[in-house]
mmCIF file of the N, C-alpha and C atoms, coordinates in Angstrom:
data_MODEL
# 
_entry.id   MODEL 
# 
loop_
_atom_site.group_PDB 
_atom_site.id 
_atom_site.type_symbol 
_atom_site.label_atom_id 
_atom_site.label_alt_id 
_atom_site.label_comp_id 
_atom_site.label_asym_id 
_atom_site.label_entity_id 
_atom_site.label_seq_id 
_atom_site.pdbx_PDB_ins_code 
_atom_site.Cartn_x 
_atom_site.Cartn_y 
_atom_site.Cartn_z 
_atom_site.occupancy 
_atom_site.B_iso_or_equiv 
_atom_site.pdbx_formal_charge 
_atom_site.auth_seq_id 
_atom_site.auth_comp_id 
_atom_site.auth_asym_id 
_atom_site.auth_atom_id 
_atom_site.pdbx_PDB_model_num 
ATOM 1   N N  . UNK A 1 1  ? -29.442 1.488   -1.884  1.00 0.00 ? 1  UNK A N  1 
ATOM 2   C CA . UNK A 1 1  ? -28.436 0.514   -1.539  1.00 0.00 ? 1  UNK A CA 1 
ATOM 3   C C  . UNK A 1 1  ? -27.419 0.365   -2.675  1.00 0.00 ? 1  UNK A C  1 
ATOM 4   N N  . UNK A 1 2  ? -27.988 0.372   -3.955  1.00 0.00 ? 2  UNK A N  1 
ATOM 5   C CA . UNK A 1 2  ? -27.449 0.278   -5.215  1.00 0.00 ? 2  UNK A CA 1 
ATOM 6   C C  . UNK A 1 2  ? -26.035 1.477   -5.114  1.00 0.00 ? 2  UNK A C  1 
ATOM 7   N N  . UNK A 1 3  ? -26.329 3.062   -4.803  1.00 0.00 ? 3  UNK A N  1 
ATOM 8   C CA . UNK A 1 3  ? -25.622 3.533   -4.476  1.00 0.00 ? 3  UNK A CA 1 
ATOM 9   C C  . UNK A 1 3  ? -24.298 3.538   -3.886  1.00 0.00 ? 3  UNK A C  1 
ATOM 10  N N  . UNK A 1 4  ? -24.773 2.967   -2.333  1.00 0.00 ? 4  UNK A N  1 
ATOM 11  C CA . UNK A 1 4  ? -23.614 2.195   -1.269  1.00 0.00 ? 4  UNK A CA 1 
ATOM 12  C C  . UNK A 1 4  ? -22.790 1.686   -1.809  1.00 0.00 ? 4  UNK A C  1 
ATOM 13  N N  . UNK A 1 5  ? -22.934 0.570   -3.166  1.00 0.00 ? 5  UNK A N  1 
ATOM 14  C CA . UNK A 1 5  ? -22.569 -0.506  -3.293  1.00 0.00 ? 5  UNK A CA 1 
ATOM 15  C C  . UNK A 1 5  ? -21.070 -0.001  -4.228  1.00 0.00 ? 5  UNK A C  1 
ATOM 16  N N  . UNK A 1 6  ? -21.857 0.802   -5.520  1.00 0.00 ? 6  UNK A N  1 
ATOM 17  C CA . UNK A 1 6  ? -21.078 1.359   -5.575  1.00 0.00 ? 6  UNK A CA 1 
ATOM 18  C C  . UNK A 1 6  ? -19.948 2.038   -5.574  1.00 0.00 ? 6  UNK A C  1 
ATOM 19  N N  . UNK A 1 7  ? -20.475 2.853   -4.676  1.00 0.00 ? 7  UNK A N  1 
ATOM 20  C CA . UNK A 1 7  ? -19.082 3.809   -4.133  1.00 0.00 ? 7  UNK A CA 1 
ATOM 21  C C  . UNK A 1 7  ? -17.986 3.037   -3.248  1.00 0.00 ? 7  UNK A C  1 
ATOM 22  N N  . UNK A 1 8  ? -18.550 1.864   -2.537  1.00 0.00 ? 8  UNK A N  1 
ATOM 23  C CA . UNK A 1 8  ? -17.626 1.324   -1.813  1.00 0.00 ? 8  UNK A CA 1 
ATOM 24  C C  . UNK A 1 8  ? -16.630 0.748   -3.148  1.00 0.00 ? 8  UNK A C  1 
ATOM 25  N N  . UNK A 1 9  ? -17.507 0.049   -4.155  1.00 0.00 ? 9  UNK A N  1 
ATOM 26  C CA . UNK A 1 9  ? -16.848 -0.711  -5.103  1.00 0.00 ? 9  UNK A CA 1 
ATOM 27  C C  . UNK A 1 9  ? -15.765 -0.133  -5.867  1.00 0.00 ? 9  UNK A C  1 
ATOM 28  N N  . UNK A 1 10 ? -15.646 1.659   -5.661  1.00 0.00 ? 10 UNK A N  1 
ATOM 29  C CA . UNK A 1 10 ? -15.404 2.298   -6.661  1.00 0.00 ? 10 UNK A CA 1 
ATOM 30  C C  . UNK A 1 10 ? -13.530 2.423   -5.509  1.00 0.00 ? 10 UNK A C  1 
ATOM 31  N N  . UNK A 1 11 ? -14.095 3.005   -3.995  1.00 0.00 ? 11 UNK A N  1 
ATOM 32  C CA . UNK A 1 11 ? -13.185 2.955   -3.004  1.00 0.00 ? 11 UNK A CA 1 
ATOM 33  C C  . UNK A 1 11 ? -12.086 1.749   -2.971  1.00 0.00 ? 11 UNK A C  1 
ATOM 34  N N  . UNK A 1 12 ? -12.492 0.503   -3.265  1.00 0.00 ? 12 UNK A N  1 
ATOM 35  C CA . UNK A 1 12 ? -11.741 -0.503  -3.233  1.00 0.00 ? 12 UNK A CA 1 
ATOM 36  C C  . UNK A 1 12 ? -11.332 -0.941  -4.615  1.00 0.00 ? 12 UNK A C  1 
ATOM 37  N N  . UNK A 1 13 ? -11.856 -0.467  -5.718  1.00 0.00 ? 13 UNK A N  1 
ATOM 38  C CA . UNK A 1 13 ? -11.246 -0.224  -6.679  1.00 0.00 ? 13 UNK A CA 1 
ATOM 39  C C  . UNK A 1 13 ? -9.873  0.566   -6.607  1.00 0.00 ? 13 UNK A C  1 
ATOM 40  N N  . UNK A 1 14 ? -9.768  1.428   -6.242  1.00 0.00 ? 14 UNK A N  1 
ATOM 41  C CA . UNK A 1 14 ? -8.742  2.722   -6.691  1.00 0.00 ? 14 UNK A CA 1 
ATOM 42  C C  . UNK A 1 14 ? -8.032  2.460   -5.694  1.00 0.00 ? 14 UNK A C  1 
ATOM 43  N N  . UNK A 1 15 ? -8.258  2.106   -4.141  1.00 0.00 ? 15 UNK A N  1 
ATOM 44  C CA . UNK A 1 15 ? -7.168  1.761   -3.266  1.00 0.00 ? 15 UNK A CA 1 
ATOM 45  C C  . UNK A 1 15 ? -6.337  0.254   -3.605  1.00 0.00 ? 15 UNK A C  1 
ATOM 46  N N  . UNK A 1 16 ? -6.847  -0.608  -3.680  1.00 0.00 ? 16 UNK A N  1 
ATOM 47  C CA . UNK A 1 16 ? -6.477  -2.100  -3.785  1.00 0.00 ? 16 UNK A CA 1 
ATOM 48  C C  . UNK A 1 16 ? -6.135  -1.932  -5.211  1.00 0.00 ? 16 UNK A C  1 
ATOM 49  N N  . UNK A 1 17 ? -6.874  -1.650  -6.342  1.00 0.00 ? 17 UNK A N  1 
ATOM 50  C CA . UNK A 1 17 ? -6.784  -1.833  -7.966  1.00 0.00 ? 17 UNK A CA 1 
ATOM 51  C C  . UNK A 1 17 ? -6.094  -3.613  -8.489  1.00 0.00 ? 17 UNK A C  1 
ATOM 52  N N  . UNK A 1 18 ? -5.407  -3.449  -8.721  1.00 0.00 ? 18 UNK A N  1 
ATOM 53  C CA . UNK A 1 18 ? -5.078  -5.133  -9.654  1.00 0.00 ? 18 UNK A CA 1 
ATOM 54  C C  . UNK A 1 18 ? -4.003  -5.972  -8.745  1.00 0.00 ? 18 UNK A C  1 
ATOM 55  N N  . UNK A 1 19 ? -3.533  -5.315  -7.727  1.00 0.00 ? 19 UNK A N  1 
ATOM 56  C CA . UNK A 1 19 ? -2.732  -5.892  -6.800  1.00 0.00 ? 19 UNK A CA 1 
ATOM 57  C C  . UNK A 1 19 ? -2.770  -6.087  -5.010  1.00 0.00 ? 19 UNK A C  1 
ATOM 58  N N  . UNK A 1 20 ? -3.571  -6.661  -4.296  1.00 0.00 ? 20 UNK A N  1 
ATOM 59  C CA . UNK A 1 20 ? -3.685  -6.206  -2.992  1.00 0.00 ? 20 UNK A CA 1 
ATOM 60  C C  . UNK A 1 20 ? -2.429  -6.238  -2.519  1.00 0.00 ? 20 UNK A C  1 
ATOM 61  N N  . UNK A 1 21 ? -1.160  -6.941  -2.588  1.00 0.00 ? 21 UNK A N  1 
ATOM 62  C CA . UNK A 1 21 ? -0.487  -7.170  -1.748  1.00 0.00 ? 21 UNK A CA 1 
ATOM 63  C C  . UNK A 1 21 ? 0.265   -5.381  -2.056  1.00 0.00 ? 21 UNK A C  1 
ATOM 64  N N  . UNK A 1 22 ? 0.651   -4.927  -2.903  1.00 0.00 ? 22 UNK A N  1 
ATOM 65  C CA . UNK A 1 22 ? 0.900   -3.288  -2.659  1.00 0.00 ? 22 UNK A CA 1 
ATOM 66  C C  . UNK A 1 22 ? 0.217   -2.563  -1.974  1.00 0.00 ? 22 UNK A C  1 
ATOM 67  N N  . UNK A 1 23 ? -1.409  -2.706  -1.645  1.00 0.00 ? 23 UNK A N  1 
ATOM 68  C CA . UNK A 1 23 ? -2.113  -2.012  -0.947  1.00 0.00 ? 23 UNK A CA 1 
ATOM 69  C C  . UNK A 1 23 ? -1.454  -2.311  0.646   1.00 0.00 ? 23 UNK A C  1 
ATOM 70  N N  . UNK A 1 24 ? -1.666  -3.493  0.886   1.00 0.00 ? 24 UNK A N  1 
ATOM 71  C CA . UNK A 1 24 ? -1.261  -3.698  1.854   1.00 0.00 ? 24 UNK A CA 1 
ATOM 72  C C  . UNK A 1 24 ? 0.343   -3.612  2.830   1.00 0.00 ? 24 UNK A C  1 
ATOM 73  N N  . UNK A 1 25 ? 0.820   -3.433  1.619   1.00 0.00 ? 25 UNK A N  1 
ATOM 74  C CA . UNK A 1 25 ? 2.581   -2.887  1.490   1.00 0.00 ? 25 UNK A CA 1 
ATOM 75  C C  . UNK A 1 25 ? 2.597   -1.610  2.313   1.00 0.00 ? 25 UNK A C  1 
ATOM 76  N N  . UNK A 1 26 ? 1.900   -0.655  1.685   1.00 0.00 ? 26 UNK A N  1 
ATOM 77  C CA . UNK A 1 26 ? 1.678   0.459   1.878   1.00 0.00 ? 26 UNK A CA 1 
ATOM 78  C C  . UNK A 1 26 ? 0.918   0.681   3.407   1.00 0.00 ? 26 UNK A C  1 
ATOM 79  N N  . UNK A 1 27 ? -0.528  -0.042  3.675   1.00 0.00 ? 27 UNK A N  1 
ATOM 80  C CA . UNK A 1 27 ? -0.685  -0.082  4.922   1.00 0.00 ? 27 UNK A CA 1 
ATOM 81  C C  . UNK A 1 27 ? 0.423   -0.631  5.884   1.00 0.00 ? 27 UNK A C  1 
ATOM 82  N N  . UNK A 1 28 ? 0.844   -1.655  5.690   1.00 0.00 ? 28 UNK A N  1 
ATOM 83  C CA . UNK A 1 28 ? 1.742   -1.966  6.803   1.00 0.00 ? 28 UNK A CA 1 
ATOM 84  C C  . UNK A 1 28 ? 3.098   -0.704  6.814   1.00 0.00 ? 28 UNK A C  1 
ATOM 85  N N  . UNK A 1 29 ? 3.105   -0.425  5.832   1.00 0.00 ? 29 UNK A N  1 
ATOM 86  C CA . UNK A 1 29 ? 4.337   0.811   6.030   1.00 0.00 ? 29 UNK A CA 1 
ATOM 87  C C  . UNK A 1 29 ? 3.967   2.061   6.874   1.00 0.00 ? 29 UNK A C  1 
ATOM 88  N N  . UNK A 1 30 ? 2.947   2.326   6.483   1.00 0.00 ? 30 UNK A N  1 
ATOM 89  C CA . UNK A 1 30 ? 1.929   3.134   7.374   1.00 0.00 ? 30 UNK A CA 1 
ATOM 90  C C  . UNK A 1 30 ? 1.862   3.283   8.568   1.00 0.00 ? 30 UNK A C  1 
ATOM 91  N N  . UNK A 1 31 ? 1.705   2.016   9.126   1.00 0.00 ? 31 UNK A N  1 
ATOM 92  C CA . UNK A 1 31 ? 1.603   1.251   10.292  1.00 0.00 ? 31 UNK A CA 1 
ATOM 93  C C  . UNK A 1 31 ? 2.795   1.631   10.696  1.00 0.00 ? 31 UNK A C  1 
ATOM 94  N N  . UNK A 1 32 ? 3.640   1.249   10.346  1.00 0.00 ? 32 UNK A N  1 
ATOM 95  C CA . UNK A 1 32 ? 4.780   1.124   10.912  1.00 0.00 ? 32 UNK A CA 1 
ATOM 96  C C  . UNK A 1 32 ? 5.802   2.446   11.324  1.00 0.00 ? 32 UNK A C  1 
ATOM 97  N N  . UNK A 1 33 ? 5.347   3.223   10.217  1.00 0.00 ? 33 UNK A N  1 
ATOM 98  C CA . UNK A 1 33 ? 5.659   4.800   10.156  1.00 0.00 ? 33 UNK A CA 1 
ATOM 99  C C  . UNK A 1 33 ? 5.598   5.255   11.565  1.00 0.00 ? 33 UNK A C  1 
ATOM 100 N N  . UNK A 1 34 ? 3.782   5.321   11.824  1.00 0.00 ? 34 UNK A N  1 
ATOM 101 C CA . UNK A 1 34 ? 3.297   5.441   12.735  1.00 0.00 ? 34 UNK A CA 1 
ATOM 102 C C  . UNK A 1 34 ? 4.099   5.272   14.418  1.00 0.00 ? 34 UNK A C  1 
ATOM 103 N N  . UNK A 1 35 ? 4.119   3.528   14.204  1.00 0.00 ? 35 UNK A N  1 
ATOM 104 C CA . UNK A 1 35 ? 4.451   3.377   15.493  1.00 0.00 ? 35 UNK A CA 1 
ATOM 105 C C  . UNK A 1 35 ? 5.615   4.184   15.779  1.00 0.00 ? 35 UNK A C  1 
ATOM 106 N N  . UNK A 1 36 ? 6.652   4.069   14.890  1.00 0.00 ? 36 UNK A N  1 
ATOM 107 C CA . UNK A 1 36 ? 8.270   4.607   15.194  1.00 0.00 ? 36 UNK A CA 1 
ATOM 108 C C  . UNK A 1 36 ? 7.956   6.360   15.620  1.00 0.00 ? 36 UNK A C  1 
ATOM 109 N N  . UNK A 1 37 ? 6.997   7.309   15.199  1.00 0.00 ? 37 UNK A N  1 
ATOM 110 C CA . UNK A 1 37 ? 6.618   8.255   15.013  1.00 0.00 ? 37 UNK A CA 1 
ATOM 111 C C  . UNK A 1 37 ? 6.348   8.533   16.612  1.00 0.00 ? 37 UNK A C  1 
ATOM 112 N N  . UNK A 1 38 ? 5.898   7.438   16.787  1.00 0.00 ? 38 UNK A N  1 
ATOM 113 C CA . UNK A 1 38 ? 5.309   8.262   18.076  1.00 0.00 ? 38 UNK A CA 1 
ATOM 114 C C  . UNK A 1 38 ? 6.848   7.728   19.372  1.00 0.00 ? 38 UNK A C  1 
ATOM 115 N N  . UNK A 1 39 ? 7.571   7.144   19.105  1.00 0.00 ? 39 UNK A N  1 
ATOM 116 C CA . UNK A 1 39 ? 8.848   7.351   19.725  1.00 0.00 ? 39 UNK A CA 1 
ATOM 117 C C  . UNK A 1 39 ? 9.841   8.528   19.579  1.00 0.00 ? 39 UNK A C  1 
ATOM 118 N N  . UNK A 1 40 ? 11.056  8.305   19.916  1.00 0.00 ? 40 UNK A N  1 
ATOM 119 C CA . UNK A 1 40 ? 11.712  9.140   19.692  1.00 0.00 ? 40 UNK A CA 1 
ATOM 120 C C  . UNK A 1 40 ? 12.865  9.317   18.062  1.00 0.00 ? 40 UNK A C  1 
ATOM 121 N N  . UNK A 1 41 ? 12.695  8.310   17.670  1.00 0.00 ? 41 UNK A N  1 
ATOM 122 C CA . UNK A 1 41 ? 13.272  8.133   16.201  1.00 0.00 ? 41 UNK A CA 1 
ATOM 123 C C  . UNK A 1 41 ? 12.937  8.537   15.065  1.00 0.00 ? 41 UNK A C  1 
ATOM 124 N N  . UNK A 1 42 ? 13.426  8.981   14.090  1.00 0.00 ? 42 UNK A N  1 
ATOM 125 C CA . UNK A 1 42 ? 13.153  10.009  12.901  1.00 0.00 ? 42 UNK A CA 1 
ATOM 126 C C  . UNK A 1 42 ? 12.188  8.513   12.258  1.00 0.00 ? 42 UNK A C  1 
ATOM 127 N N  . UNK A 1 43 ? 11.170  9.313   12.035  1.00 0.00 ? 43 UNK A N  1 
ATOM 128 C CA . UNK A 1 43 ? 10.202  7.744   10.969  1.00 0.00 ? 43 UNK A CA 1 
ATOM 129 C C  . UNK A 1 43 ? 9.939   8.379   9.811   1.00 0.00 ? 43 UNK A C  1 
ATOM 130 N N  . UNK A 1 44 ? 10.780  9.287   9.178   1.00 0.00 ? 44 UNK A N  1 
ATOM 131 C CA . UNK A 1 44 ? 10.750  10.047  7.587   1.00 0.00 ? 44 UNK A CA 1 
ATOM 132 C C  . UNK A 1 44 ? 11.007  8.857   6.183   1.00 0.00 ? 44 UNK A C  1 
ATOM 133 N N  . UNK A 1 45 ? 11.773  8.240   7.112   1.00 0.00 ? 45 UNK A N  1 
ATOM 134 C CA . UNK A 1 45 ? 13.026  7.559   6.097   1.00 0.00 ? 45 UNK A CA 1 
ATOM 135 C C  . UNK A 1 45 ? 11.584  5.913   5.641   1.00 0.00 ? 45 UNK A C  1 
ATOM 136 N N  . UNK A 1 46 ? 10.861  5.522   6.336   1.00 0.00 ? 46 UNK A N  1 
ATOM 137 C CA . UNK A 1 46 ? 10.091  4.127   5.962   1.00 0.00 ? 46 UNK A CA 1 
ATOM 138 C C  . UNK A 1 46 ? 9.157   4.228   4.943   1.00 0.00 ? 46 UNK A C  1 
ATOM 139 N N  . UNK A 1 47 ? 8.572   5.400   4.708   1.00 0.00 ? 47 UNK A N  1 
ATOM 140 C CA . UNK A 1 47 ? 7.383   4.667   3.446   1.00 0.00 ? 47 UNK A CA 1 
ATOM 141 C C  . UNK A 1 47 ? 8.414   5.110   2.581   1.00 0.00 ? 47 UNK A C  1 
ATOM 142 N N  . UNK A 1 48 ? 9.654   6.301   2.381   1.00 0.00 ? 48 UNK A N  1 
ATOM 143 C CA . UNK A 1 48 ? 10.405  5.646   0.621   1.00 0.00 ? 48 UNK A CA 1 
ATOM 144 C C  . UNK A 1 48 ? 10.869  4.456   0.808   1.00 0.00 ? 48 UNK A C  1 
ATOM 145 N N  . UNK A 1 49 ? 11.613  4.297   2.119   1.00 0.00 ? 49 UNK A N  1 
ATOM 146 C CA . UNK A 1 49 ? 11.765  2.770   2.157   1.00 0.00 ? 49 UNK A CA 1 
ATOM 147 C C  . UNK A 1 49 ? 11.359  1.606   1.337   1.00 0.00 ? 49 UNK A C  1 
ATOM 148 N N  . UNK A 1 50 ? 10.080  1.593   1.944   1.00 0.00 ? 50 UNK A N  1 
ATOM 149 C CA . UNK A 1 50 ? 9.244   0.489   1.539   1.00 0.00 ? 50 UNK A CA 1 
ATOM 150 C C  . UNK A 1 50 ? 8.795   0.474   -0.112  1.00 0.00 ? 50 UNK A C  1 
ATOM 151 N N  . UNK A 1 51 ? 9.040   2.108   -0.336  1.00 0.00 ? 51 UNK A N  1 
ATOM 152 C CA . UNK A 1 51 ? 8.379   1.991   -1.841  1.00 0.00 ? 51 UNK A CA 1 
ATOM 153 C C  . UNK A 1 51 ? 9.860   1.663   -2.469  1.00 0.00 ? 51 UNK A C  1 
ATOM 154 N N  . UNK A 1 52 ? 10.561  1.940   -2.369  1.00 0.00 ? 52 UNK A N  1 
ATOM 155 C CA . UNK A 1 52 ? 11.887  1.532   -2.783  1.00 0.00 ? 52 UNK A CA 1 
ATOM 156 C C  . UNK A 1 52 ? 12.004  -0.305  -2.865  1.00 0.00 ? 52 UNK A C  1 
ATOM 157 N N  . UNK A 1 53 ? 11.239  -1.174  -1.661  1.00 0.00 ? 53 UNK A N  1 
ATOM 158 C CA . UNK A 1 53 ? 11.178  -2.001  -1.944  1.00 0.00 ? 53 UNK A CA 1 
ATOM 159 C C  . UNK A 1 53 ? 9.725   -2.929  -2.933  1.00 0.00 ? 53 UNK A C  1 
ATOM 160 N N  . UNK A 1 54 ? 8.792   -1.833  -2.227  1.00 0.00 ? 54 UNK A N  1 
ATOM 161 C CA . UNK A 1 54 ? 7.915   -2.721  -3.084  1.00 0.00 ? 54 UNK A CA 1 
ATOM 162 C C  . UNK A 1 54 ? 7.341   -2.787  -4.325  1.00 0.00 ? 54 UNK A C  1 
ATOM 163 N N  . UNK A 1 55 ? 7.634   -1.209  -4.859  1.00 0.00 ? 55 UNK A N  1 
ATOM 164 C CA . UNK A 1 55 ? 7.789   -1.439  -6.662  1.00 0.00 ? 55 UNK A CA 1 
ATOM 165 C C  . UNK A 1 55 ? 8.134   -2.550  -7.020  1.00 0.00 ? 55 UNK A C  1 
ATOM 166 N N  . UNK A 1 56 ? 9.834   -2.361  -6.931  1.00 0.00 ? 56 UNK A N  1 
ATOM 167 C CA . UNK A 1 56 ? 10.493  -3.401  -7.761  1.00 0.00 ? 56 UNK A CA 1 
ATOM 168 C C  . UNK A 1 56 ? 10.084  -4.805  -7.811  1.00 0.00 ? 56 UNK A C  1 
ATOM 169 N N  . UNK A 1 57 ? 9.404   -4.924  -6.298  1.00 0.00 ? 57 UNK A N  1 
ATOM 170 C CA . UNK A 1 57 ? 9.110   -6.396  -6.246  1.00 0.00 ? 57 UNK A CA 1 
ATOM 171 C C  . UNK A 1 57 ? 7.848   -6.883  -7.162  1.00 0.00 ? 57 UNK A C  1 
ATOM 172 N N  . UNK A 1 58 ? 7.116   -5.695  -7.173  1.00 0.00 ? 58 UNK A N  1 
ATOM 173 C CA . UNK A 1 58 ? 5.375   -5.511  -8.160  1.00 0.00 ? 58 UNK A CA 1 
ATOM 174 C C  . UNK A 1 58 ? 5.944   -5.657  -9.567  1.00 0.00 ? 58 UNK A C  1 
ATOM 175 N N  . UNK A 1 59 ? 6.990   -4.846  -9.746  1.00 0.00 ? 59 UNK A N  1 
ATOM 176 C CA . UNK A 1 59 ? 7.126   -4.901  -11.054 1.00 0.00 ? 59 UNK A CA 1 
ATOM 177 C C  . UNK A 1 59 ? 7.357   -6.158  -11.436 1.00 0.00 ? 59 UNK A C  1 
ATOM 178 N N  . UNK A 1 60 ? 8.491   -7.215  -10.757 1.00 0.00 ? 60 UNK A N  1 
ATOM 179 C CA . UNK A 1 60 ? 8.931   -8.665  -11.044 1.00 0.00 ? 60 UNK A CA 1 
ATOM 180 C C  . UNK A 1 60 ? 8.041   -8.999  -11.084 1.00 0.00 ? 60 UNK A C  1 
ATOM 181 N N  . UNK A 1 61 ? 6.669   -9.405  -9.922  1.00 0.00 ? 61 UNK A N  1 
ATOM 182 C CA . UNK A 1 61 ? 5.400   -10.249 -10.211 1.00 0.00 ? 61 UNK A CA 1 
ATOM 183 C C  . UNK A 1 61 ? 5.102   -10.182 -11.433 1.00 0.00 ? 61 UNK A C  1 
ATOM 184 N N  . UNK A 1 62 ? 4.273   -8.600  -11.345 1.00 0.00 ? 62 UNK A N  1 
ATOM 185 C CA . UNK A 1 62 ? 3.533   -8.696  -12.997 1.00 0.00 ? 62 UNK A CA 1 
ATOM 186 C C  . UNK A 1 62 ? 4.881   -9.224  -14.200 1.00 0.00 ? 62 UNK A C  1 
ATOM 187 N N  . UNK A 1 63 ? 6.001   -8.877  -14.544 1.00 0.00 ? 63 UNK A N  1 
ATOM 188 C CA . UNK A 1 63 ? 6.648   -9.324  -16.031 1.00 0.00 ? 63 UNK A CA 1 
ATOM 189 C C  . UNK A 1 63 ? 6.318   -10.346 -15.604 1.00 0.00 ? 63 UNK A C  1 
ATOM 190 N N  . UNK A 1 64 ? 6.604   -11.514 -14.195 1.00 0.00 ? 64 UNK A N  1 
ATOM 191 C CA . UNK A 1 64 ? 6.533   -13.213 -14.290 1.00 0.00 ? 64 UNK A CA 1 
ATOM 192 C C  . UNK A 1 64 ? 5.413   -13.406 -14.552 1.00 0.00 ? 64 UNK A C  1 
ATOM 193 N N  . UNK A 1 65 ? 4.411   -12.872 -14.261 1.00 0.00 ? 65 UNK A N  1 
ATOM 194 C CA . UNK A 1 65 ? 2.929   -12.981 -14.037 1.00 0.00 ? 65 UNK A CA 1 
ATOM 195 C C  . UNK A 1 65 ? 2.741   -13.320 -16.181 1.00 0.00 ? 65 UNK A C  1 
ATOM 196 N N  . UNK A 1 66 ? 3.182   -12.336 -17.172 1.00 0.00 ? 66 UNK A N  1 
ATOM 197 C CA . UNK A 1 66 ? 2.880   -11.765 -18.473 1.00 0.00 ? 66 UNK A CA 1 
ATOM 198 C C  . UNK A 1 66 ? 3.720   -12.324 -19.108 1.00 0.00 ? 66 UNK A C  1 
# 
């Protein structure tokens, strides 16, 4: 079990790490990729999108945060 525990710990380490709301940035961009993807509209252009927005915004937290 000790094992399990672990590796999950290690998984949600390296995905989530010191910030969830980027993890979740990223899923919802994902998401969203997705849906447009399966229409007829180019969905290339949303996760730089989003990383375009959600760095900068990570970066402001942490300096306010420090």
């Amino acid at each position: 079990m000790k094992y399990f525990k672990n590796f999950f710990a290690f998984w949600y380490d390296f995905i989530v790490g010191d910030d969830w709301t980027v993890a979740v940035g990223v899923a919802v961009a994902l998401a969203v990729t997705y849906a447009v993807a399966r229409t007829s509209v180019s969905a290339w252009w949303i996760v730089p999108s989003a990383v375009v927005v959600i760095f900068p915004w990570s970066l402001w937290r942490s300096i306010r945060k420090g």
